[in-house]
OpenMM code with the backbone's topology and positions (N, CA, C; nanometers):
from openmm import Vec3, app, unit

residues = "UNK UNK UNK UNK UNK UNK UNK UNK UNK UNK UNK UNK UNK UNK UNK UNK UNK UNK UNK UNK UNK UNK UNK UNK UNK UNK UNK UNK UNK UNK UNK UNK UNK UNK UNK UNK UNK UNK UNK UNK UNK UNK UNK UNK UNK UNK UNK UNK UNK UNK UNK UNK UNK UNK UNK UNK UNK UNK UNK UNK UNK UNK UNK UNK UNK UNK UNK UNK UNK UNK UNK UNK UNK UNK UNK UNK UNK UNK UNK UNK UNK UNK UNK UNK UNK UNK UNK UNK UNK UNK UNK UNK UNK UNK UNK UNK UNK UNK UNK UNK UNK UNK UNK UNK UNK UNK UNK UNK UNK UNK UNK UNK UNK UNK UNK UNK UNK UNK UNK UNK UNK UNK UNK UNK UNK UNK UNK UNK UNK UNK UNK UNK UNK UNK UNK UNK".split()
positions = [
    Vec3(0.0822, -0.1193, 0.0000),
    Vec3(0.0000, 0.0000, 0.0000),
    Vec3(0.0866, 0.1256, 0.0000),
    Vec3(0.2125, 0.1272, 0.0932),
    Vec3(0.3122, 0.2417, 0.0948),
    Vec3(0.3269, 0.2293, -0.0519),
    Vec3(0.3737, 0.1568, -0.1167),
    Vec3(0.4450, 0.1468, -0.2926),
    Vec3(0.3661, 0.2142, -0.3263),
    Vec3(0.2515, 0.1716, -0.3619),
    Vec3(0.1240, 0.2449, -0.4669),
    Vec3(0.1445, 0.3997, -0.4106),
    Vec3(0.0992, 0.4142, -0.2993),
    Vec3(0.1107, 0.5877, -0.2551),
    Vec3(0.2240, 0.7011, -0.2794),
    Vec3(0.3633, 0.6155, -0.2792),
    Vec3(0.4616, 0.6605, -0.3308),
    Vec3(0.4667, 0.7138, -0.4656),
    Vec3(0.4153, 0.5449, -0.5646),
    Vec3(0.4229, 0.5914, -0.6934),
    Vec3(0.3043, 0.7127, -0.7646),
    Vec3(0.2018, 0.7085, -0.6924),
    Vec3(0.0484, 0.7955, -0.7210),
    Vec3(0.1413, 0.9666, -0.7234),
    Vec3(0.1941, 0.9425, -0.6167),
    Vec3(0.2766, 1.0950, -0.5075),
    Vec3(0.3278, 1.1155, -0.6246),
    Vec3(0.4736, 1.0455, -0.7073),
    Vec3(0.5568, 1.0437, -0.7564),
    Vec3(0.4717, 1.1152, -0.9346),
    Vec3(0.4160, 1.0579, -0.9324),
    Vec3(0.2948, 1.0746, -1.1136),
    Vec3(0.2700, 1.2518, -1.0945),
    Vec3(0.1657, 1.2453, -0.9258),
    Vec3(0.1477, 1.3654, -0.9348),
    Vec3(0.2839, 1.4868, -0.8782),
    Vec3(0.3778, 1.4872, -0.8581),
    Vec3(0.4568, 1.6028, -0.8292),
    Vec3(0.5191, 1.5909, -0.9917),
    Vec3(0.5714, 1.4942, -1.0405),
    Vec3(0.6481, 1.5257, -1.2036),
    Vec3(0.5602, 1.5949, -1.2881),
    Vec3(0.3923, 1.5318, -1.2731),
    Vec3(0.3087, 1.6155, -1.3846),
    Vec3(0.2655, 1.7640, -1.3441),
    Vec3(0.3279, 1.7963, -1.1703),
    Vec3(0.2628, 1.9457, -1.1789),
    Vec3(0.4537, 2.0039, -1.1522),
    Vec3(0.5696, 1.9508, -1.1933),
    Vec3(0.6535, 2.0000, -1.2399),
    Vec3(0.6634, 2.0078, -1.3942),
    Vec3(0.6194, 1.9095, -1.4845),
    Vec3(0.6066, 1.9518, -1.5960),
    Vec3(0.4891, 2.0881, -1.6365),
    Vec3(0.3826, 2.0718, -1.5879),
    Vec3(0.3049, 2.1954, -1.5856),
    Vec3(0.3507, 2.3307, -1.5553),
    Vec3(0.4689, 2.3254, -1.4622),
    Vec3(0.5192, 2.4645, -1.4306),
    Vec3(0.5961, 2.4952, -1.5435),
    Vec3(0.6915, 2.3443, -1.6021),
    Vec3(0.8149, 2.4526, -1.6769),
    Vec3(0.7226, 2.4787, -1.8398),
    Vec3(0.5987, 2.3535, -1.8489),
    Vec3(0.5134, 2.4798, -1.9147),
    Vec3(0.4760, 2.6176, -1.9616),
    Vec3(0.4363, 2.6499, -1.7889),
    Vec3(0.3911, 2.7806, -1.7841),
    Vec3(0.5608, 2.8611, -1.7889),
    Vec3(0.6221, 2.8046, -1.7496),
    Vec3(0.7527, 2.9008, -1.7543),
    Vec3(0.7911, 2.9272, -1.8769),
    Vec3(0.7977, 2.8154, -1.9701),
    Vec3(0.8054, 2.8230, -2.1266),
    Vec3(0.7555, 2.8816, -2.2116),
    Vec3(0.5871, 2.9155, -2.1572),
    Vec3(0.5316, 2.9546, -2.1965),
    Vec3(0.5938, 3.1631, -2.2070),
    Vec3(0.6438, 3.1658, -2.0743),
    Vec3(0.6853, 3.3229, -2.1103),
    Vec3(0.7684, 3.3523, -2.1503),
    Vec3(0.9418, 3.2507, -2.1879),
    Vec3(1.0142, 3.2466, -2.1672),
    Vec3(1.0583, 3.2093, -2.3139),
    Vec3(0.9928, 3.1528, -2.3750),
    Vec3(1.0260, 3.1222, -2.5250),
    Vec3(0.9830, 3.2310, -2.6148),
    Vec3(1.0867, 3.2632, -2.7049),
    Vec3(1.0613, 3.3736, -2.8036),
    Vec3(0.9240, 3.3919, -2.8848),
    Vec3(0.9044, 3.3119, -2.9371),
    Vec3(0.7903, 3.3363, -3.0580),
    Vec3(0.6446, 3.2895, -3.0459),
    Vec3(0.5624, 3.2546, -3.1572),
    Vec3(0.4543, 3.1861, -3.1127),
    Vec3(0.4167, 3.0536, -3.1262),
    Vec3(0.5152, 2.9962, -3.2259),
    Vec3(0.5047, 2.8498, -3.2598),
    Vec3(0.5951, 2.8258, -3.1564),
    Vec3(0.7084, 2.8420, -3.1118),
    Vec3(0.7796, 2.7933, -2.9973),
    Vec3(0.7004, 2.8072, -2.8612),
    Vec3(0.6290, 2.8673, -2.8445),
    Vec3(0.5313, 2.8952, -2.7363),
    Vec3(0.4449, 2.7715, -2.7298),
    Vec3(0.3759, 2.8062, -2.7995),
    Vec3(0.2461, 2.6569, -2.8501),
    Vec3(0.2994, 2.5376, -2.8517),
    Vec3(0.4317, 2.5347, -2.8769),
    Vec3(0.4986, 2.3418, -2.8873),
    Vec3(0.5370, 2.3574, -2.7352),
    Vec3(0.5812, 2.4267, -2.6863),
    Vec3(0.6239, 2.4144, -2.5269),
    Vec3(0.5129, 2.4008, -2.4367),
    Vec3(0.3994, 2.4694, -2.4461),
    Vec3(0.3064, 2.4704, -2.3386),
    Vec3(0.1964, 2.3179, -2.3706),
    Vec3(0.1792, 2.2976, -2.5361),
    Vec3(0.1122, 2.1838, -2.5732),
    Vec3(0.1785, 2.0686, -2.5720),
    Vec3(0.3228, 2.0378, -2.5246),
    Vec3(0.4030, 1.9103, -2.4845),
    Vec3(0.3502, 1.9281, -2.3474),
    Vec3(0.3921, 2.0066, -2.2633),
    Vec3(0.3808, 2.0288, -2.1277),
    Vec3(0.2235, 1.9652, -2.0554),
    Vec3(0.1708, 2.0758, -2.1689),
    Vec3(0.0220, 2.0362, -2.0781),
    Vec3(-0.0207, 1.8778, -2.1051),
    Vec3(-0.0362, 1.7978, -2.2167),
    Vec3(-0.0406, 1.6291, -2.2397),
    Vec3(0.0401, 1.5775, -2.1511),
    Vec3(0.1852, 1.6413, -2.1459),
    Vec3(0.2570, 1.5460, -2.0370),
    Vec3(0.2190, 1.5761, -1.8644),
    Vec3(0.2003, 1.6920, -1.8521),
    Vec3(0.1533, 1.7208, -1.7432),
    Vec3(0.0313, 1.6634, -1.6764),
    Vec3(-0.0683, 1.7092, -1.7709),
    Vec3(-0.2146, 1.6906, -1.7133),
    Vec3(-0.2107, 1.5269, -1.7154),
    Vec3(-0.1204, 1.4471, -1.8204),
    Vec3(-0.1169, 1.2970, -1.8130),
    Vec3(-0.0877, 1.2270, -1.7196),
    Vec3(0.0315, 1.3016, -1.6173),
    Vec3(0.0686, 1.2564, -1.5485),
    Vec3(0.0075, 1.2603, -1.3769),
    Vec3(-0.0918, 1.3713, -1.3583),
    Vec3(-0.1118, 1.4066, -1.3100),
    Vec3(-0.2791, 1.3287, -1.2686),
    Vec3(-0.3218, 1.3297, -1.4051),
    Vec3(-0.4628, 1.2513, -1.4152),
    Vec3(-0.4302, 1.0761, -1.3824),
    Vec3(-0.2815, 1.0184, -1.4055),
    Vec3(-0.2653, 0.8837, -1.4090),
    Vec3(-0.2467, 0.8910, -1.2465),
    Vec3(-0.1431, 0.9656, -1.1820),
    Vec3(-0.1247, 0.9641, -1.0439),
    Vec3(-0.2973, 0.9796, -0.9764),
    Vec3(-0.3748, 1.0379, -1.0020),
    Vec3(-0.5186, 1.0369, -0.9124),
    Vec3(-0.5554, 0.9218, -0.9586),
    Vec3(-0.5299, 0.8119, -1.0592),
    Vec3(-0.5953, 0.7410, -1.1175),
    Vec3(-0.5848, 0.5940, -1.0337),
    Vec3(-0.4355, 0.5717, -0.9756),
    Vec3(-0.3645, 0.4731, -0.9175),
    Vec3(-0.4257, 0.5510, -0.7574),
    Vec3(-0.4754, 0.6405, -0.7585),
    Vec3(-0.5007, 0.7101, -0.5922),
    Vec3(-0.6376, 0.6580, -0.5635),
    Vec3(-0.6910, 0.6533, -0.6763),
    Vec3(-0.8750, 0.6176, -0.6587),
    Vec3(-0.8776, 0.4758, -0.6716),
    Vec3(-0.7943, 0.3909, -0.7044),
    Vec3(-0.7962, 0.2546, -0.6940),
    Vec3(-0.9147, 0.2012, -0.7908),
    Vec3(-1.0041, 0.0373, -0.8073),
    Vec3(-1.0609, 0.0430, -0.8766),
    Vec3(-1.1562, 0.0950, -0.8345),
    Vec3(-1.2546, 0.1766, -0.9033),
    Vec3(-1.3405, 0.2907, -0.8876),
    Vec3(-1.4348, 0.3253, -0.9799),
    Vec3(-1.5376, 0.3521, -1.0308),
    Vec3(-1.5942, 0.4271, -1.0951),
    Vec3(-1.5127, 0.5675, -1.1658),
    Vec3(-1.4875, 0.6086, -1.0411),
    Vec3(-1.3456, 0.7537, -1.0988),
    Vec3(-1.2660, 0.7234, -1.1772),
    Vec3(-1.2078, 0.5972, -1.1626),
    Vec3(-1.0784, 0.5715, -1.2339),
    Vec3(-1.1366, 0.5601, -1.3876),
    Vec3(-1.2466, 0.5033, -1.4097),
    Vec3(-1.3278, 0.5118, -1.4975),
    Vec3(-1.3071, 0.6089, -1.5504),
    Vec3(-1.3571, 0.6923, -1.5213),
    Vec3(-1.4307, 0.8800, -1.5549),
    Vec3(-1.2623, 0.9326, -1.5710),
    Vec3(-1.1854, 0.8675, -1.4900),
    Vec3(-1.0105, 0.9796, -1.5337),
    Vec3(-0.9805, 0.8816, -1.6248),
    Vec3(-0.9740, 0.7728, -1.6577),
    Vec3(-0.9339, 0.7561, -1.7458),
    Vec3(-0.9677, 0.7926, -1.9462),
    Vec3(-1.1389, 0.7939, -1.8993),
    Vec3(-1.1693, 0.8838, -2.0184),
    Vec3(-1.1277, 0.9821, -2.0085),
    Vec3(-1.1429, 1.0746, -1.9273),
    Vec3(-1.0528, 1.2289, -1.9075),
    Vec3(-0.9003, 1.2000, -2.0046),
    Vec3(-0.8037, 1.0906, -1.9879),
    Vec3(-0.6815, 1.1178, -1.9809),
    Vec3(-0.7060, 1.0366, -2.1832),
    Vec3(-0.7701, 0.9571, -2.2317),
    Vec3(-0.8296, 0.9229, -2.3535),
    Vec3(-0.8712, 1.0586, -2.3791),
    Vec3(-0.9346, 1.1470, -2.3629),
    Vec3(-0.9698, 1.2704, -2.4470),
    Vec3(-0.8735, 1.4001, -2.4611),
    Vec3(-0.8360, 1.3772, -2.3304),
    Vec3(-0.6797, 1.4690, -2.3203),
    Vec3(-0.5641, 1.4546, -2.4377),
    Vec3(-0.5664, 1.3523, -2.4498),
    Vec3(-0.4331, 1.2689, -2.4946),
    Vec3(-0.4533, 1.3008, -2.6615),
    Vec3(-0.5909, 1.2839, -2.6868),
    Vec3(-0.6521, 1.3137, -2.8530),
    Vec3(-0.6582, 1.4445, -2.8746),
    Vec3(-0.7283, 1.5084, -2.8013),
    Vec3(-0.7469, 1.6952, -2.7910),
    Vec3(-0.6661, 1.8056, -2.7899),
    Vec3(-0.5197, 1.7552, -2.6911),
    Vec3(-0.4476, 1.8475, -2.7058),
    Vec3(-0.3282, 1.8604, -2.7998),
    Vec3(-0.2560, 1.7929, -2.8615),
    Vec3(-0.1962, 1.7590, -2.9663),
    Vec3(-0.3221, 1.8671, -3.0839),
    Vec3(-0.4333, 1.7951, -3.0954),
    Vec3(-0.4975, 1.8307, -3.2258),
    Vec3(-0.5438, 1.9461, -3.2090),
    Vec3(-0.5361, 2.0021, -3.0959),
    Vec3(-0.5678, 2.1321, -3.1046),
    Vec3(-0.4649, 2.2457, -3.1140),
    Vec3(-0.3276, 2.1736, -3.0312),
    Vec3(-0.2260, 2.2690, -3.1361),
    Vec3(-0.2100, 2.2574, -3.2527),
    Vec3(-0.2155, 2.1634, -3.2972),
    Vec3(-0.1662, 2.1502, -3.4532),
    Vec3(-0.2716, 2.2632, -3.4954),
    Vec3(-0.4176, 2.2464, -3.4922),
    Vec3(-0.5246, 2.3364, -3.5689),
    Vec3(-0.4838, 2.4553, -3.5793),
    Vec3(-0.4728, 2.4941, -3.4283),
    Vec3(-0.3879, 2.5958, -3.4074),
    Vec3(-0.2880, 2.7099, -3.4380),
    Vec3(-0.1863, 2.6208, -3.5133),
    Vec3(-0.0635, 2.6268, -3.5947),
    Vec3(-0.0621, 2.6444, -3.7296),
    Vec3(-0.1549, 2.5736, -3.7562),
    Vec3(-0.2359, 2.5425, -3.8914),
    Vec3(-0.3209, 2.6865, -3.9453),
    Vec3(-0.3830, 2.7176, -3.8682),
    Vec3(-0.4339, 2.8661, -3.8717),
    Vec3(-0.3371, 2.9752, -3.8634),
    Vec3(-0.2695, 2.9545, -3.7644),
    Vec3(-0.2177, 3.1180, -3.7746),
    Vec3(-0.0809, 3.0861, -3.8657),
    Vec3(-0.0306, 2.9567, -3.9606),
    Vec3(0.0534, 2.9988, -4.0708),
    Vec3(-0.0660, 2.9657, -4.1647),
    Vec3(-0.1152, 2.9745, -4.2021),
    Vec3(-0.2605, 3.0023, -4.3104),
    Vec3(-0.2902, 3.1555, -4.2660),
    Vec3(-0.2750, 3.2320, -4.1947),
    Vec3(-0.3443, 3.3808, -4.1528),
    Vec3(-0.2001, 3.4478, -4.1756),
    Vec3(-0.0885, 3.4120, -4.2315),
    Vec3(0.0189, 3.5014, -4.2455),
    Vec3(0.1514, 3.4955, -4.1351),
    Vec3(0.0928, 3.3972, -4.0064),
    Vec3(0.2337, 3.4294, -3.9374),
    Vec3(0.3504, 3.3391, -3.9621),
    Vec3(0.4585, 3.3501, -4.0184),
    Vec3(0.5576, 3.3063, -4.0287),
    Vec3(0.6702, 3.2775, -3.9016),
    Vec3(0.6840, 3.1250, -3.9058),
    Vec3(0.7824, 3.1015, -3.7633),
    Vec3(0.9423, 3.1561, -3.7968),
    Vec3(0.9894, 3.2499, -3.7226),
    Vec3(1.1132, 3.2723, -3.6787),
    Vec3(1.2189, 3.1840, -3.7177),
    Vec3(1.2768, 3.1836, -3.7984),
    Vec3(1.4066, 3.0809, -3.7667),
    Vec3(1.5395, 3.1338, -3.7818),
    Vec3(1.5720, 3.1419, -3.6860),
    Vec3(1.6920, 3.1691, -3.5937),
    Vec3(1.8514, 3.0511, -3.6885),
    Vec3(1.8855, 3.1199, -3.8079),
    Vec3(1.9999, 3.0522, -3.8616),
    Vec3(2.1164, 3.0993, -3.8151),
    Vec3(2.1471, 3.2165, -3.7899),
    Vec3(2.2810, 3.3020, -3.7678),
    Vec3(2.3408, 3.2422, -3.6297),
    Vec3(2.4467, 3.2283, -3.6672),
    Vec3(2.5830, 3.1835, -3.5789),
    Vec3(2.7342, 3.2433, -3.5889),
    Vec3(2.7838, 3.1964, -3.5551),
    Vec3(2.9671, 3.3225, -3.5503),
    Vec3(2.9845, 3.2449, -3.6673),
    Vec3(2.9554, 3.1127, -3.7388),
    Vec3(3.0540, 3.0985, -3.8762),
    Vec3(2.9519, 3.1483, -3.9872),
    Vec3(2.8192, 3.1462, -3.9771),
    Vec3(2.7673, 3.2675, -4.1052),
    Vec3(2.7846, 3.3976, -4.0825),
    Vec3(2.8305, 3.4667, -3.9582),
    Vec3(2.8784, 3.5635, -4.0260),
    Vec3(3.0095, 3.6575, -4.0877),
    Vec3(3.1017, 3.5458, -4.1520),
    Vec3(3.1693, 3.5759, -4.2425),
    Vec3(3.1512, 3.5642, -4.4028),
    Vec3(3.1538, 3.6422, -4.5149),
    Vec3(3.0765, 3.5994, -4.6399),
    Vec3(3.1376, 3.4896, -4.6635),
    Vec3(3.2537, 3.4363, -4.6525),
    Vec3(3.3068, 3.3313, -4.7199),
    Vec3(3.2259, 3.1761, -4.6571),
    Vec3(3.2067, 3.2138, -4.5172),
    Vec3(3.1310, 3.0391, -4.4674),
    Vec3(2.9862, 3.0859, -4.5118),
    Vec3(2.9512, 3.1798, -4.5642),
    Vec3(2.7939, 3.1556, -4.6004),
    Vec3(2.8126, 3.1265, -4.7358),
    Vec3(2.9054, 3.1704, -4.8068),
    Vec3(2.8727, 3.1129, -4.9629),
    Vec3(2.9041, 2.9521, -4.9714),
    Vec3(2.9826, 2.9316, -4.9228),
    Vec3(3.0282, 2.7857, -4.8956),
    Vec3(2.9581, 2.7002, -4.8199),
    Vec3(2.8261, 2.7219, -4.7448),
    Vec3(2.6938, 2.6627, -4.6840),
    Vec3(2.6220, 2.6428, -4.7787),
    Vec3(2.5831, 2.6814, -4.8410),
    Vec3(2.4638, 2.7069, -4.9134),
    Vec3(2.4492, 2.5359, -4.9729),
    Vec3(2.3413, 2.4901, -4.9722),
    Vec3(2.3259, 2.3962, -4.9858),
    Vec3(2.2847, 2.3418, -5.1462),
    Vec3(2.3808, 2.2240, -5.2013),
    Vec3(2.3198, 2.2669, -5.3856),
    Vec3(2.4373, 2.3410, -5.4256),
    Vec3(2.5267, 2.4301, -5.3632),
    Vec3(2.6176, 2.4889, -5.4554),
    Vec3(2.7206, 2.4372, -5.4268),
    Vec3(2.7863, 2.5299, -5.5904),
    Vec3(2.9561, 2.4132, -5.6448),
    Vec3(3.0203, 2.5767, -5.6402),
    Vec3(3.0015, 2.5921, -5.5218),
    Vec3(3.1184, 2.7216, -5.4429),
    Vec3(3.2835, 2.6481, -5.4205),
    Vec3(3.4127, 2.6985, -5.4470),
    Vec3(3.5111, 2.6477, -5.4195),
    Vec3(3.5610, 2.7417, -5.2800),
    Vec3(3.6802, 2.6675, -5.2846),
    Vec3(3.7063, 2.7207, -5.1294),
    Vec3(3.7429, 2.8897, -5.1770),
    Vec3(3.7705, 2.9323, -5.2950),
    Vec3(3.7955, 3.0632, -5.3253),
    Vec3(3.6456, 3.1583, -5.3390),
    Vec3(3.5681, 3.0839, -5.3614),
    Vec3(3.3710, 3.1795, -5.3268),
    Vec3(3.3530, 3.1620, -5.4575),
    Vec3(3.4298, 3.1116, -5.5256),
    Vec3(3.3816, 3.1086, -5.6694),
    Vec3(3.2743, 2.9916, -5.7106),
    Vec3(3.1829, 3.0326, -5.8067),
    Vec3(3.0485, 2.9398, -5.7987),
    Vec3(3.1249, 2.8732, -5.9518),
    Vec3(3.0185, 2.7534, -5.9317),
    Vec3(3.0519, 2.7297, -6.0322),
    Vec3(3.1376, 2.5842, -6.1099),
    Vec3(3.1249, 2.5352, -6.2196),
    Vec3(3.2560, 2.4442, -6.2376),
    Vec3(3.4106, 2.4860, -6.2665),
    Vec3(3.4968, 2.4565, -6.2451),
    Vec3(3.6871, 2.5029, -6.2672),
    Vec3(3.6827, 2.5129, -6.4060),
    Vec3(3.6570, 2.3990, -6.5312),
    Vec3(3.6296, 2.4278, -6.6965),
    Vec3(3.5263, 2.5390, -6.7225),
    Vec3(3.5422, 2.6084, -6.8207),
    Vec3(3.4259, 2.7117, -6.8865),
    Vec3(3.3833, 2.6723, -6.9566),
    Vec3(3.3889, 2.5660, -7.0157),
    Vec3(3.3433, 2.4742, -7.1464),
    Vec3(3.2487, 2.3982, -7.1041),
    Vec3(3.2456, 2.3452, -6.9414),
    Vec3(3.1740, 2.1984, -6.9494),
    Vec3(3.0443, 2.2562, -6.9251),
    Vec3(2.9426, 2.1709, -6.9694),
    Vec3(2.7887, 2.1642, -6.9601),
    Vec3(2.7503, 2.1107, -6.8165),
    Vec3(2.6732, 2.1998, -6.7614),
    Vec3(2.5914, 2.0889, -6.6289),
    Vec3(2.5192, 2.0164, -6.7454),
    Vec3(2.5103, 1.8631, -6.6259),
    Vec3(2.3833, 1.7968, -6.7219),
    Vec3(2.2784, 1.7973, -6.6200),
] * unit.nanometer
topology = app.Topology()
chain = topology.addChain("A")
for resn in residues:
    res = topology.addResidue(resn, chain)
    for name in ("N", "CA", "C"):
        topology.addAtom(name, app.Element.getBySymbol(name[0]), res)
């Protein structure tokens, strides 16, 4: 009986520590798609963990019943409701942030030489070494 109470304890303090760094993520992350993937991992893992710990607390039960549909609708709902989510506001124009710049793009020579697809030589020159040959 100590085991079970331990592990119930254990479900619920991780799922209302995942819920915090949630909400912490939630202020703490730059943009809005990084926002929405942090708080919508958080809250499934959170509220999951949290609904399974009361679940092992209520023993067999009628409740356990009723949380376990809770944690079946949770589990479907919140995922699909970020995605919708996401889905809308890059369909309404917002474009996610992406953060490429580092200390080796910003010299011109490591950005021409990144570029992915190009026949840049180590001199920045594009291109093939013959002037004659054909790409095929």
């Amino acid at each position: 009986m100590i085991a079970l109470e331990i592990c119930c304890w254990g479900f619920l303090v991780a799922g209302s520590v995942f819920s915090i760094i949630g909400g912490i993520g939630l202020v703490r992350l730059p943009e809005f798609y990084s926002r929405m993937h942090g708080g919508g991992i958080t809250d499934t893992m959170g509220a999951g963990l949290i609904v399974i710990g009361l679940m092992l607390l209520a023993g067999p039960t009628l409740a356990t019943v009723k949380l376990f549909a809770i944690l079946f609708f949770l589990t479907i709902t919140s995922p699909s409701s970020c995605h919708a989510l996401a889905r809308s506001a890059l369909a309404h124009g917002l474009e996610p942030e992406l953060d490429v710049a580092s200390e080796d793009f910003n010299e011109p020579e490591a950005r021409d030489n990144s570029r992915l697809g190009s026949d840049a030589d180590s001199d920045g020159n594009a291109g093939p070494s013959n002037e004659g040959a054909a790409r095929t």
